[in-house]
C-alpha positions as CSV (number, residue, x, y, z in Angstrom):
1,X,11.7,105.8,-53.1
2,X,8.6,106.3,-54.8
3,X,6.9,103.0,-56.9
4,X,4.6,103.8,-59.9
5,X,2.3,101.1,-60.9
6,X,1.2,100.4,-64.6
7,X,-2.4,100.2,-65.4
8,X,-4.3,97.5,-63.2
9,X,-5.8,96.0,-66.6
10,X,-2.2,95.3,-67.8
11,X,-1.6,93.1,-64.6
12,X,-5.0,91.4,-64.9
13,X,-3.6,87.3,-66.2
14,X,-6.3,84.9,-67.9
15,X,-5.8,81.4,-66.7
16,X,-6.6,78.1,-68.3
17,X,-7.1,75.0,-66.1
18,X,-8.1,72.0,-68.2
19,X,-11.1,69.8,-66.9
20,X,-10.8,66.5,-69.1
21,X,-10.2,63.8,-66.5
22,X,-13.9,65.0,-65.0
23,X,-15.5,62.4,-67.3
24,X,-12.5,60.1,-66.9
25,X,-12.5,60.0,-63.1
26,X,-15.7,60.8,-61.7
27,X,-15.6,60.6,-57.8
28,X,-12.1,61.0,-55.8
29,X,-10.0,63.0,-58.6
30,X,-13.0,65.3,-59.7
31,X,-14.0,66.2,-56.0
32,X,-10.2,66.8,-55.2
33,X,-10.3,69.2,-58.1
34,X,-13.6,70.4,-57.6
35,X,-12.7,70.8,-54.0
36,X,-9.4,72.8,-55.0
37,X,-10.8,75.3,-57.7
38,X,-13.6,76.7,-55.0
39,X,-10.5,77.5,-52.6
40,X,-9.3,79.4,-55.8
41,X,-11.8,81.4,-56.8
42,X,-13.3,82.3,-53.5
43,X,-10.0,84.4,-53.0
44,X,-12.0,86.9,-55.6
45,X,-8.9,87.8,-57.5
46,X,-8.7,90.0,-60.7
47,X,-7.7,87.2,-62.4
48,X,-9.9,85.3,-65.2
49,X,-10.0,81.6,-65.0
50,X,-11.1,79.5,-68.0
51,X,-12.3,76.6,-67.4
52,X,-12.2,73.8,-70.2
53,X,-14.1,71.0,-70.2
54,X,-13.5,67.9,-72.6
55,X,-17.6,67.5,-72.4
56,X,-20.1,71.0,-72.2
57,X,-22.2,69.0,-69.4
58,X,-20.3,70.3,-66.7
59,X,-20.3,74.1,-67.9
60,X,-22.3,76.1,-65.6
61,X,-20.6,74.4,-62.3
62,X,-18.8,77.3,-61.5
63,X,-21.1,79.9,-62.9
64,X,-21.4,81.7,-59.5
65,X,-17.6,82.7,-59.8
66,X,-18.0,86.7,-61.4
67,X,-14.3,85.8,-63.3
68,X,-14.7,82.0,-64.2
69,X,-15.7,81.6,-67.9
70,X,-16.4,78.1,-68.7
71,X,-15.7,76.5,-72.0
72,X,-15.5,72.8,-73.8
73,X,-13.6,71.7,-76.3
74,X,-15.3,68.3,-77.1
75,X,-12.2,66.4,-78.3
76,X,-11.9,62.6,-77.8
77,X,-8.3,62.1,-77.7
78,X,-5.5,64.4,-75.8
79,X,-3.7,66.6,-77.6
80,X,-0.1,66.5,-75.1
C-alpha cells in the first residue's frame, strides 16, 4: 500500500493561545503558563502559534521562537 501526502504547507495549522490572565495573575498562573508554552515551542513544530496578549507589554517574550508571532488585542473586558 503506497500513502501519498498532500503538500506540507496544507498541513501546516496556525494556533491561537490567549494570554489575558498575564496581567490578571502575575506569579503562579503566568509562570505555569510561561513554563508550559517553552515545552511547546521548543518541540520546533511547523506549526504557527499566535500569541495574544490583552496588554502589548509582554510581546517580544517569546520572540526567540522562529514560528511564535505575538499579538495584543488591548481589550478591557472578555469577550466569552
Amino acid at each position: 500500500m503506497k500513502i501519498e501526502f498532500i503538500d506540507k504547507q496544507a498541513l501546516i495549522m496556525r494556533i491561537g493561545v490567549m494570554l489575558r490572565h498575564f496581567d490578571q495573575h502575575p506569579r503562579r498562573v503566568k509562570n505555569y503558563a510561561n513554563y508550559l508554552l517553552n515545552e511547546l515551542l521548543s518541540l520546533n513544530s511547523p506549526h504557527e502559534i499566535v500569541l495574544i496578549y490583552n496588554n502589548s507589554k509582554f510581546i517580544g517574550n517569546f520572540k526567540h521562537f522562529k514560528n511564535v508571532r505575538e499579538t495584543a488585542l488591548n481589550i478591557s473586558q472578555r469577550l466569552i
